[in-house]
C-alpha positions as CSV (number, residue, x, y, z in Angstrom):
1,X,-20.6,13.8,23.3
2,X,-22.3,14.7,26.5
3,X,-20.5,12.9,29.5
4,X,-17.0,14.8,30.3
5,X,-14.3,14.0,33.1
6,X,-11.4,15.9,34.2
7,X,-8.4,14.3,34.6
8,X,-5.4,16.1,36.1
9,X,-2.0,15.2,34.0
10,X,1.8,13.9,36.0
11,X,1.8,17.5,35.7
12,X,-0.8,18.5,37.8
13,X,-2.6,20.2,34.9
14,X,-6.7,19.8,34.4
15,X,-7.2,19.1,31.0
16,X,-11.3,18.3,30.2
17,X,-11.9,15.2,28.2
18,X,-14.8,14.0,26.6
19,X,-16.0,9.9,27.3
20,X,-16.6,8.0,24.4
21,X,-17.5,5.2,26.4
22,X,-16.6,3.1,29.7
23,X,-16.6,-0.7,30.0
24,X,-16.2,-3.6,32.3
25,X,-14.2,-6.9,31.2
26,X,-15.8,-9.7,32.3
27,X,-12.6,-11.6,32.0
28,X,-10.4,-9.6,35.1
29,X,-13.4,-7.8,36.2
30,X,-11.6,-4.5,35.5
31,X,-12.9,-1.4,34.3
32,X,-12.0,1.1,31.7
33,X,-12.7,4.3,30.2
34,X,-12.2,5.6,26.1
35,X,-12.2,9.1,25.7
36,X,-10.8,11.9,24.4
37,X,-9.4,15.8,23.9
38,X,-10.8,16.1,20.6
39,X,-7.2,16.4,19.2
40,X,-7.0,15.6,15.1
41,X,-4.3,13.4,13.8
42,X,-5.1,14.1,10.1
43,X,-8.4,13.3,9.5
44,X,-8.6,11.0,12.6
45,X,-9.7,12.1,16.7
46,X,-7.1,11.2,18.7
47,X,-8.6,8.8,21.7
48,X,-7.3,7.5,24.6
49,X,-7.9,4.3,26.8
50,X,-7.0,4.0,30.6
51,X,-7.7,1.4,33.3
52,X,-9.7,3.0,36.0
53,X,-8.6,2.2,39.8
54,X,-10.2,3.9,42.6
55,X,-8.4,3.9,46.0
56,X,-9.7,6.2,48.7
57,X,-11.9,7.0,47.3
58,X,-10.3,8.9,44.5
59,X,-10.5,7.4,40.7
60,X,-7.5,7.1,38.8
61,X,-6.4,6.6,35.4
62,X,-3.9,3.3,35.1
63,X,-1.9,3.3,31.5
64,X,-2.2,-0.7,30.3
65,X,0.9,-1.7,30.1
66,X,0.3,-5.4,29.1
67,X,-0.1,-6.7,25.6
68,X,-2.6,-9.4,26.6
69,X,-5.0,-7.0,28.4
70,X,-4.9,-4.6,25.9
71,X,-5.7,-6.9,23.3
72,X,-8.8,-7.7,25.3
73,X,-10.3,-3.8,26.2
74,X,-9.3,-3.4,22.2
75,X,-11.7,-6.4,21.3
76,X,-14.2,-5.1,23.6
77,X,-13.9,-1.5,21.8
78,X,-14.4,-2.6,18.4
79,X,-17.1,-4.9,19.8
80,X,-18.6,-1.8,21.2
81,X,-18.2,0.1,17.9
82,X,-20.0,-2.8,15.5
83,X,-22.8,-2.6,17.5
């Protein structure tokens, strides 16, 4: 992987991730970002997937909290993943 981003925890700590991949959803024109630490959870890497706002200027990391929408970016992962 060759794209990283920093992302600063609710702790204020940097942490350097790596991008798997970012995506728009057609359906609420939102954006979103898969990546991850490179953290093993047996034989599996550990990734993550956030919403990503930017206000000011600044881009931020939104958890998804709804079931819908995350059924949708999920889709669109595994869509991503087949081809």
């Amino acid at each position: 992987m060759d794209r990283k981003v920093l992302i600063t925890n609710s702790l204020g700590q940097q942490m350097q991730a790596d991008v798997v991949t970012a995506f728009t959803l057609k359906e609420n024109n939102n954006s979103y970002i898969v990546y991850t630490f490179n953290e093993k959870d047996g034989n599996n890497v550990k990734i993550y997937t956030s919403r990503i706002r930017i206000e000011n200027g600044e881009i931020y990391f939104d958890a998804i909290t709804d079931q819908e929408e995350w059924n949708k970016v999920r889709n669109a992962i595994i869509e991503q993943a087949r081809d």
